[in-house]
C-alpha positions as CSV (number, residue, x, y, z in Angstrom):
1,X,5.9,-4.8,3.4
2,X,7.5,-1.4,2.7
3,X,5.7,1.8,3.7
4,X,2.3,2.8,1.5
5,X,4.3,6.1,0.9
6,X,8.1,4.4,-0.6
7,X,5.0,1.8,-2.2
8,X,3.8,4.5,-4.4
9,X,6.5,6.1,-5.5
10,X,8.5,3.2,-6.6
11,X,5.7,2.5,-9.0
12,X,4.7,6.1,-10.2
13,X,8.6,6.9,-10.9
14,X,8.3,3.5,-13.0
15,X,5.9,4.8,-14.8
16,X,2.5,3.7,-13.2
17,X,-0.7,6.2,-13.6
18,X,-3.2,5.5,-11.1
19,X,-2.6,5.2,-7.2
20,X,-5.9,3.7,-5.4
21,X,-6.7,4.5,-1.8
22,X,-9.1,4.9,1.0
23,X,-9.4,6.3,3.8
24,X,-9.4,2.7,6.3
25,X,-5.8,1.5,4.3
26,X,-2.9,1.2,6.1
27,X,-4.5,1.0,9.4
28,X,-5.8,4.8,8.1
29,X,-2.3,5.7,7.6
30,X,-2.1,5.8,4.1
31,X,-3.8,9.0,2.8
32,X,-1.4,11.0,5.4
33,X,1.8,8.8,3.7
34,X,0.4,9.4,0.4
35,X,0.1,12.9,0.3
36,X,3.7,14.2,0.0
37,X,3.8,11.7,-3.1
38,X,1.1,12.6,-5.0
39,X,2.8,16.3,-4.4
40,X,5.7,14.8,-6.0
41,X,3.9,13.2,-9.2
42,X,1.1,16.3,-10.0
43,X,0.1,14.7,-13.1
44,X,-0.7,10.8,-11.3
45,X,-4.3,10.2,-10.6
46,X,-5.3,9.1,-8.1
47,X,-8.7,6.9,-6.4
48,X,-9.9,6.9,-2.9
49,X,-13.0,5.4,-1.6
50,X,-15.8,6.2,0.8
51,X,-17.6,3.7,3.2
52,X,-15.4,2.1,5.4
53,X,-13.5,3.5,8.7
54,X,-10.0,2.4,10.0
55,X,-11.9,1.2,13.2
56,X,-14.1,-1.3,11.1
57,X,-17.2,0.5,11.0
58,X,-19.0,0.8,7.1
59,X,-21.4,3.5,6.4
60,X,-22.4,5.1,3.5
61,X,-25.0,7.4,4.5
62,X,-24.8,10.9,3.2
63,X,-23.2,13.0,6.2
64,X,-20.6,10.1,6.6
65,X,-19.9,10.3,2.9
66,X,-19.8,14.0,2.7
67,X,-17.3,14.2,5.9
68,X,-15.3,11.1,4.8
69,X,-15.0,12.9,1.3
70,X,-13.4,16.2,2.7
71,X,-10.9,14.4,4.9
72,X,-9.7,12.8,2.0
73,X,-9.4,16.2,0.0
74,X,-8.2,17.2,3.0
75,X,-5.3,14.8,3.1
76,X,-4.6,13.8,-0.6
77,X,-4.7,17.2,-2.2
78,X,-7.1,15.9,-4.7
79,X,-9.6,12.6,-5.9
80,X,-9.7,11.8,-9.7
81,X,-12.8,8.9,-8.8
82,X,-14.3,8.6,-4.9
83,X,-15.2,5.2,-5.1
84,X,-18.2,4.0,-2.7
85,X,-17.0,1.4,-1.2
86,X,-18.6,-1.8,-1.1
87,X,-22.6,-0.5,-1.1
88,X,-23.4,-3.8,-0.8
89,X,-23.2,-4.7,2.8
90,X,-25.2,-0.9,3.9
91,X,-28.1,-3.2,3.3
92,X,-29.2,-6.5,1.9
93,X,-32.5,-5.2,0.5
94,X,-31.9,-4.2,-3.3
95,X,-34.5,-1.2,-3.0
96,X,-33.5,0.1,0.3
97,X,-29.5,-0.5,-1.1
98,X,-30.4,1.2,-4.2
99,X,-31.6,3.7,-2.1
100,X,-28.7,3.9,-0.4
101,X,-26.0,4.3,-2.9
102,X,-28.1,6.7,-4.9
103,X,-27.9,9.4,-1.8
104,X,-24.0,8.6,-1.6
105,X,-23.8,9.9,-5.5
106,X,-26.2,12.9,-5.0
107,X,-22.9,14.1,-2.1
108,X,-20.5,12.7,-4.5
109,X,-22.3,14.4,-7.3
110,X,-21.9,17.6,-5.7
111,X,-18.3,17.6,-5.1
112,X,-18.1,16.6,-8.5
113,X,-19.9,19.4,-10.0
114,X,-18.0,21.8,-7.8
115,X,-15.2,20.7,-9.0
116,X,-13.6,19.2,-6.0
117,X,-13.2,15.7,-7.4
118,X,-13.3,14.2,-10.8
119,X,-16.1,11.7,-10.8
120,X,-17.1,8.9,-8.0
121,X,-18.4,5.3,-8.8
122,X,-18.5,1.9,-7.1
123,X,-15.8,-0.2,-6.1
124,X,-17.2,-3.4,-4.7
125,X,-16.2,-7.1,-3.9
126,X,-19.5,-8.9,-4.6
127,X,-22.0,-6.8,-5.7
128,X,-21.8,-7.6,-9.3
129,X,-21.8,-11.4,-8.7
130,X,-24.6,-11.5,-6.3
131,X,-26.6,-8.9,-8.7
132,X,-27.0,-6.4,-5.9
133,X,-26.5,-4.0,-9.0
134,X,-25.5,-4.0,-12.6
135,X,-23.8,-1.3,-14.8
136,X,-26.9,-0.2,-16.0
137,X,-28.6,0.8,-12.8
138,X,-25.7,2.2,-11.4
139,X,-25.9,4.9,-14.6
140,X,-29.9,5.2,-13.7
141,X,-28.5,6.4,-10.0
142,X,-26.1,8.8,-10.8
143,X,-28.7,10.0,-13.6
144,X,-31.2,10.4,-10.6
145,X,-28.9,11.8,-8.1
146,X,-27.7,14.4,-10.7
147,X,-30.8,15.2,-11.9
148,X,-30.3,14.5,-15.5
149,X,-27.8,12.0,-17.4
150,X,-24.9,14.7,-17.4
151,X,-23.7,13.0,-14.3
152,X,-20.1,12.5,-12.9
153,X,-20.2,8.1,-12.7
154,X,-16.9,7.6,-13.8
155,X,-15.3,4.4,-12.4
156,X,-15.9,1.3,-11.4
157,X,-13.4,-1.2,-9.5
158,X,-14.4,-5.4,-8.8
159,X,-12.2,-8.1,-8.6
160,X,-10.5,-9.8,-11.9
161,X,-8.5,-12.9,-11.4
162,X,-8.2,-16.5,-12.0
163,X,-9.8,-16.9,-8.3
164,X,-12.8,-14.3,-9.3
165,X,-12.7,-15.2,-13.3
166,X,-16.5,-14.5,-14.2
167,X,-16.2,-11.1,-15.3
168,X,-13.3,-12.4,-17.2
169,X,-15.6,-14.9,-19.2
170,X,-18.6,-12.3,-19.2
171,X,-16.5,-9.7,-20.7
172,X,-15.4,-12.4,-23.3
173,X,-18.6,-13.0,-24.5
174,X,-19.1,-9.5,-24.6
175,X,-21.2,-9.0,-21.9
176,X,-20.6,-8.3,-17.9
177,X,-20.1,-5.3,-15.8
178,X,-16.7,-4.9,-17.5
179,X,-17.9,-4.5,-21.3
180,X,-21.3,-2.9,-20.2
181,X,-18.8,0.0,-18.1
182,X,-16.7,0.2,-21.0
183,X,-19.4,0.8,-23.2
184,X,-20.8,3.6,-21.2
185,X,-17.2,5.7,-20.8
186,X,-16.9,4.3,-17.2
187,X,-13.3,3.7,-16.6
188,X,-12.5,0.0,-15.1
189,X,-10.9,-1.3,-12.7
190,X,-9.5,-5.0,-11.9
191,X,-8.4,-4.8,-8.2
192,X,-7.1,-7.8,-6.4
193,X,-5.2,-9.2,-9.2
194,X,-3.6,-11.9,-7.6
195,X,-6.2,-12.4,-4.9
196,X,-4.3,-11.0,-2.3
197,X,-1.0,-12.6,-2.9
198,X,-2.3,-16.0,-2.5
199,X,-2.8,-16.9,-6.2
200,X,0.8,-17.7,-7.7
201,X,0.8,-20.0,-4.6
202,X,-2.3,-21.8,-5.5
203,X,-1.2,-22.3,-9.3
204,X,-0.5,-25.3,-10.3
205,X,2.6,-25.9,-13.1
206,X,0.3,-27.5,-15.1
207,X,-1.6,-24.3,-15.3
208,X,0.9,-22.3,-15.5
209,X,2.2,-24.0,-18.6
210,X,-1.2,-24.0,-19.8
211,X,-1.6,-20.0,-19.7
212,X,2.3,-19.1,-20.7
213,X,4.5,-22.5,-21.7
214,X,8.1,-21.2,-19.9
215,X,6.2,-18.8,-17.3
216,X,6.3,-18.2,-13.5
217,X,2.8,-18.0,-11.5
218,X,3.1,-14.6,-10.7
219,X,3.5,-13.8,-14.5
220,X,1.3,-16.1,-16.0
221,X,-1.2,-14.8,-13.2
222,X,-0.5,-11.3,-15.0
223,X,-0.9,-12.1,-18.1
224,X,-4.0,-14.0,-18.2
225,X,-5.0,-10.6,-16.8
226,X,-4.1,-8.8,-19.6
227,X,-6.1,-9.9,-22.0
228,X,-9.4,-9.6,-20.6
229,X,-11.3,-7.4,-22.6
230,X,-12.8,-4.2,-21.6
231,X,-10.1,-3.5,-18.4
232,X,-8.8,-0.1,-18.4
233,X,-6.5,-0.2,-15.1
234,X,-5.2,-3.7,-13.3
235,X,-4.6,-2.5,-9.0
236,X,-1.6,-4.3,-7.8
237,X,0.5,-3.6,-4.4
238,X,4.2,-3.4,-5.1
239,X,6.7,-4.0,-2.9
240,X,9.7,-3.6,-4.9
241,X,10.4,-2.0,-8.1
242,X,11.3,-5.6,-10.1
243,X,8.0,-6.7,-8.2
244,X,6.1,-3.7,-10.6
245,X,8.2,-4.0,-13.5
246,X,7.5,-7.6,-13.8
247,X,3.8,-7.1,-13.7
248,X,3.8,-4.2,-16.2
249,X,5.8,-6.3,-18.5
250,X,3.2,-8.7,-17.7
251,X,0.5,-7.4,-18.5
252,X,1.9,-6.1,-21.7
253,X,2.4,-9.5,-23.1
254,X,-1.5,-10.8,-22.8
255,X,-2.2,-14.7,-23.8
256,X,-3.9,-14.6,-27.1
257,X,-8.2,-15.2,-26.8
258,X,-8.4,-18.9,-27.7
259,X,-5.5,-19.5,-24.7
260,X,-7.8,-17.1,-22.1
261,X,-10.9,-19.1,-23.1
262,X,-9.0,-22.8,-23.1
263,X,-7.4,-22.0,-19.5
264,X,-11.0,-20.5,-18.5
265,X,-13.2,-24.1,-19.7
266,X,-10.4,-25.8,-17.8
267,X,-11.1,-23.9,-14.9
268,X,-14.8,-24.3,-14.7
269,X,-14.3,-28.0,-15.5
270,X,-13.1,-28.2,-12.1
């Protein structure tokens, strides 16, 4: 895998606008590799997250998220969306995690107002599956920790593939944390895209064929992604530039909606 820093700037001379981060990426290497590239590219925005440590540890209490937060500044130069990162596992009472993520905003709210960053939000593995939160209550929590609905909840990030399809089928049927964000000006995020690099490997050619007659798993894998509705930004690490290329090409060339919801019955069919 080529360094995070030579990563980046493959794709944002290509043409890519959004770099995601955090702080526990790259064995917490990455903001440092970053930074001279995000230098280079002063109009790229550019995520970072808030929550989990290089060593393993996750905490999103207030003075962790407020210290985490200026070592990123510190590092990257700038955050266009802090991203708390997976709330879900600081506690699995809803009140008490409720609780929890709505102190993170009221730091990230500040920095925010300051003008230090851009916005914050949520980007989480699970927590919209497992209804630890929806859209709407994450609104009602920056609302509170703002102190009135002019708030600074800007993004939201989850996982969008044909391994984690449901907010591909919710956002369908227009509902879901994907058309619910959208709706609200919350910019969204699919990360994980091809599960970690496992998915073109788990395709079959049948489905393949199924989603793009004449296509390859990792571009059929794309372009399913592409036309789910309500998806702002698809995350995807790059290790060449013909590895970026071919998923912005990709992704440009969606399956039409009657193909997305075929290859999605045949899915949950088993």
């Amino acid at each position: 895998m080529r360094a995070v820093g030579e990563a980046a700037r493959t794709a944002l001379t290509a043409g890519a606008k959004w770099i995601d981060t955090a702080p526990n990426y790259a064995h917490g290497r990455a903001h440092c590799d970053l930074a001279p590239v995000l230098a280079e590219h002063p109009t790229a925005k550019v995520t970072t997250k808030t929550g989990f440590y290089p060593d393993g540890r996750h905490s999103i209490a207030p003075v962790n998220v407020r210290a985490q937060t200026e070592e990123s500044l510190a590092a990257l130069g700038r955050a266009d969306i802090v991203f708390v990162h997976n709330p879900e596992r600081s506690n699995h009472d809803r009140q008490q995690l409720h609780h929890n993520l709505r102190a993170a905003f009221a730091v990230l709210e500040e920095f925010a107002q300051a003008g230090r960053i851009g916005g914050y939000g949520v980007a989480t593995w699970a927590g919209f599956t497992t209804q630890a939160f929806t859209v709407a209550e994450l609104i009602a929590l920056a609302g509170e920790a703002a102190g009135s609905a002019n708030h600074h909840l800007a993004g939201v990030q989850l996982p969008v593939s044909l391994v984690m399809a449901e907010p591909i089928a919710q956002a369908l049927d227009g509902a879901g944390p994907l058309v619910h964000a959208r709706d609200a000006g919350i910019v969204t995020f699919a990360s994980a895209p091809l599960h970690g690099g496992e998915l073109p490997g788990l395709m079959t050619p049948e489905l393949v064929n199924l989603i793009q007659p004449g296509s390859t798993p990792h571009t059929a894998a794309f372009q399913l992604i592409g036309a789910c509705p309500a998806l702002d930004v698809v995350l995807t690490s790059t290790s060449t530039l013909q590895h970026w290329e071919d998923a912005r090409d990709a992704l440009a060339q969606p399956i039409p909606d009657a193909r997305l919801r075929t290859v999605l019955d045949v899915l949950s069919a088993g």
